[in-house]
C-alpha positions, 0 to 999 in steps of 0.5 A, spaced: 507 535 539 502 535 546 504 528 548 498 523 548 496 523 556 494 530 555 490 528 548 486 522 551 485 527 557 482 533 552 477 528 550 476 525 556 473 532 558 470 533 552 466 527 552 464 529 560 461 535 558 457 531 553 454 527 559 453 532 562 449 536 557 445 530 555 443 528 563 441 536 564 436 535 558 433 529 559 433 532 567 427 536 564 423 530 561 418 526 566 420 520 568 415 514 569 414 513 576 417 508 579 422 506 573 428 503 579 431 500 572 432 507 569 439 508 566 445 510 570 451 514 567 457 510 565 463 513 570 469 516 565 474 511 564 482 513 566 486 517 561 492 513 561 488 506 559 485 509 553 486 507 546 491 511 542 487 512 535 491 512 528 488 515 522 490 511 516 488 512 508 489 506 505 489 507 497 484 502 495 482 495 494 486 495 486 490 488 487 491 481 492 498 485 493 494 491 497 488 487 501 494 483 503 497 490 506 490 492 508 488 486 512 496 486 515 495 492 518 488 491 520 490 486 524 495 489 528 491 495 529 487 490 533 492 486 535 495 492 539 489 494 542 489 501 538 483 504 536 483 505 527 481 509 524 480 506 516 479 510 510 480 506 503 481 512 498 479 508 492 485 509 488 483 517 488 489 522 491 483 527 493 479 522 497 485 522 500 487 528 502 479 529 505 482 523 510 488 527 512 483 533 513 478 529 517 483 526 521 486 532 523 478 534 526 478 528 529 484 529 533 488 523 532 494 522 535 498 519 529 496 518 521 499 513 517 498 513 510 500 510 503 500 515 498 496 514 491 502 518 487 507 521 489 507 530 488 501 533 491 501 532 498 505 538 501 499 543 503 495 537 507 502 535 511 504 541 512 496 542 515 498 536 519 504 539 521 501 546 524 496 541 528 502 536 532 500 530 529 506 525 526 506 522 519 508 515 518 508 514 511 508 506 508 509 503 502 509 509 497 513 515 498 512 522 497 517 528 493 516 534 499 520 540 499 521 539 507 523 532 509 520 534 516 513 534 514 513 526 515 517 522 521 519 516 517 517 512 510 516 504 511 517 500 504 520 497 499 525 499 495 522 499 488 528 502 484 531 495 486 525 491 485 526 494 477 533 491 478 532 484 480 526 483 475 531 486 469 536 481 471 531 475 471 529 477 464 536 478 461 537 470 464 530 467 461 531 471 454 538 470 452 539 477 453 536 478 446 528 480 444 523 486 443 519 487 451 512 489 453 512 493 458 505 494 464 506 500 468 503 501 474 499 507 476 502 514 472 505 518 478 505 513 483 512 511 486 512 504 485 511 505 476 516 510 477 521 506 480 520 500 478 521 503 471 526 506 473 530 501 476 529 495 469 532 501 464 537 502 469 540 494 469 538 494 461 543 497 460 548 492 461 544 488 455 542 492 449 540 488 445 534 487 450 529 492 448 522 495 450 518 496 443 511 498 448 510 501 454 503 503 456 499 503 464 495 497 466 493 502 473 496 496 477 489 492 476 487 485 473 482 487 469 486 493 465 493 489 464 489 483 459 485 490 456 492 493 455 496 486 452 490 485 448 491 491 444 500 490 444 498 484 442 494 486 436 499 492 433 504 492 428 509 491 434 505 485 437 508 479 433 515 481 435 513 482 443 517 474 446 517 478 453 513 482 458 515 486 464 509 487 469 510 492 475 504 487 478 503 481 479 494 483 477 497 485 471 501 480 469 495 475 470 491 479 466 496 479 461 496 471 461 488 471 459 490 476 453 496 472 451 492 465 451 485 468 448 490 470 442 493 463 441 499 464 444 503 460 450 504 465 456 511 463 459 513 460 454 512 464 446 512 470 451 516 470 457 512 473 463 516 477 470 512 480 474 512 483 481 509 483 488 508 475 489 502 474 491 499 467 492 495 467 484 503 468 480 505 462 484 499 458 481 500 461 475 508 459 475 506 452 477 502 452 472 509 454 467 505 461 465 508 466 469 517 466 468 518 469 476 515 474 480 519 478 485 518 479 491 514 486 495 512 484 502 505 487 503 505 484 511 508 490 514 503 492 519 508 489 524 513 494 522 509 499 522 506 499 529 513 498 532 514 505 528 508 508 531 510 506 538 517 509 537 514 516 535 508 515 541 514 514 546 517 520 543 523 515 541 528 516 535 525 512 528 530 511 522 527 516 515 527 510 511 526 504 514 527 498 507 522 492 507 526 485 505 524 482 499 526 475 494 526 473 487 522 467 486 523 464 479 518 458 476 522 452 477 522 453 485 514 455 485 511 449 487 516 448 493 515 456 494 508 456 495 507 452 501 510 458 505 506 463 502 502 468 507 499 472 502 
C-alpha cells in the first residue's frame, strides 16, 4: 500500500504540471499593457501538511437513525482537518458501487463505506485492493470470501440487538400473543440479524409467535403502508405486539395502528430499534413500549481507525458499538441526554 507522503507528493506533481501547462497556454495570449495587478501563481504547498482524503459512501438519507450517522462522521471529518469525499447511494448497492470505483480514480487514501446489503461487494473490494487502498467498513457488514479485502468493520452487534428487543417483548406481553413483525431492507445485515437474533431468544417463550412478517424498507412512510395492511388481513385482529427493525417504521406503524381506531402501545405493544429522539416522544407520549439502542454517532470511532490504518498501526477486525435498552416508563428522564 504507497504510504501517504508518497501519495500527497504524486498529486502535488501532478497538480504542478497543471500550472504549468496553464501558464505555457495563457503565455501565448496578449496581456493588456501595464496590467501590474495580473495574477501570480500560488506556490505549491508542502506535501507533508496536505490533507488525507477519505472516500466515503453513505447508504442514504432513509431514517433519523442515518442523518445522525451522516452528520456524525461529517462533522468529524472536518473536525480533524481530513478532506471528505461524500457520496449518498440513495439506498441503491449500484450507486454504491459506481462510488468505490470513482474513488479509486480519484485516489483516495482510505475508503470507508456502509454497505446497502450484505453480498455482492467482492469484485469492487477486490479492485480496491489491486489499487493499495484500505477498506473500513461502518455499520453494515459484508459476507466475502476473503477477510482481507477490508481492514476492520465498526458497529453495532445487531443479532444482539434482536435479542434484547425479544426479551422486552416477552416481559411486556405475558410471554403469550401472536406478533407483527417490520423488517428492514431485504439482504441488508441489520434485517438479517436483527431478525435472526428476536427468533433466537423466542425460543425460550413458545407461546409468543410471529403471524406476519413483511419489509418496511427501514422507512416511515413504508412502515404505516405495511401495518395498515397487517391490520386489515385475516390475521390482523389477532396482532396484540410488533417488532420493528427500526425506529421510522414503528412510528409509522403508529399512524396505521391510530387511523384504524387502536391505541398504539397499548392494544398493540410496539418495540423498536435504533433510539432516535421521535421513539423517546412517542414513548412519552405511551405509544411506543421500548426502543433499543443502536449508536449512529460513530465518526469518532471511525476516525480513530483511519488514523490507525493511515499510521500503518494494528486495528481490531471488529470492533462493537455500545448500546442500552430504553423502556417507556424511563423516557421522559432519558431523553433529556439524547444527542440524536
Amino acid at each position: 500500500m504507497p504510504d501517504l507522503a508518497t501519495k500527497l507528493t504524486h498529486r502535488l506533481a501532478i497538480a504542478s504540471l497543471t500550472i504549468t501547462a496553464l501558464l505555457a497556454f495563457s503565455g501565448c495570449e496578449k496581456k493588456p499593457a501595464g496590467d501590474a495587478h495580473a495574477s501570480a501563481p500560488k506556490p505549491a504547498a508542502d506535501a507533508s501538511k496536505a490533507k488525507a482524503r477519505i472516500g466515503f459512501s453513505q447508504i442514504g438519507a432513509e431514517s433519523d437513525w442515518r442523518k445522525a450517522n451522516t452528520d456524525s462522521i461529517q462533522a468529524e471529518a472536518a473536525a480533524r482537518g481530513y478532506d471528505l469525499v461524500f457520496v449518498d447511494a440513495q439506498q441503491k448497492q449500484e450507486n454504491q458501487i459506481k462510488a468505490l470505483r470513482s474513488f479509486i480514480v480519484q485516489d483516495v487514501d482510505v475508503i470507508a463505506f456502509s454497505p446497502v446489503v450484505e453480498t455482492g461487494w467482492e469484485p469492487v473490494l477486490k479492485e480496491i485492493k489491486q489499487a493499495g487502498i484500505p477498506v473500513v467498513l461502518t455499520d453494515r457488514a459484508v459476507e466475502v470470501s476473503d477477510p482481507d479485502l477490508f481492514i476492520t468493520f465498526i458497529g453495532a452487534d445487531f443479532v444482539e440487538e434482536g435479542r434484547r428487543a425479544a426479551r422486552v417483548m416477552a416481559k411486556i406481553t405475558g410471554g403469550k400473543g401472536s406478533i407483527a413483525e417490520l423488517q428492514g431492507t431485504p439482504g441488508s445485515a441489520p434485517a438479517i440479524d436483527r431478525k435472526k437474533g428476536f427468533e433466537e431468544e423466542l425460543k425460550n417463550h413458545p407461546d409468543l409467535k410471529i403471524i406476519k412478517t413483511q419489509t418496511g424498507e427501514f422507512t416511515r412512510a413504508k412502515g404505516r403502508e405495511v401495518m395498515e395492511t397487517f391490520l386489515k388481513s385475516p390475521e390482523g385482529k389477532q396482532i396484540i405486539a410488533l417488532y420493528a427493525h427500526n425506529d421510522d417504521m414503528a412510528l409509522g406503524a403508529i399512524q396505521a395502528i391510530e387511523e384504524a381506531g387502536l391505541k398504539p402501545g397499548t392494544d398493540i405493544k410496539i418495540i423498536s430499534i435504533d433510539a432516535v429522539r421521535p421513539a423517546f416522544d412517542a414513548m412519552i407520549a405511551g405509544k411506543l413500549n421500548c426502543t433499543v439502542e443502536c449508536n449512529p454517532l460513530l465518526g469518532p470511532q471511525l476516525f480513530d481507525a483511519i488514523e490507525a490504518v493511515l499510521a500503518k498501526q494494528p486495528v481490531e477486525k471488529r470492533i462493537v458499538t455500545k448500546a442500552s435498552v430504553f423502556e417507556q416508563a424511563t423516557a421522559a428522564e432519558d431523553i433529556k441526554t439524547r444527542k440524536y
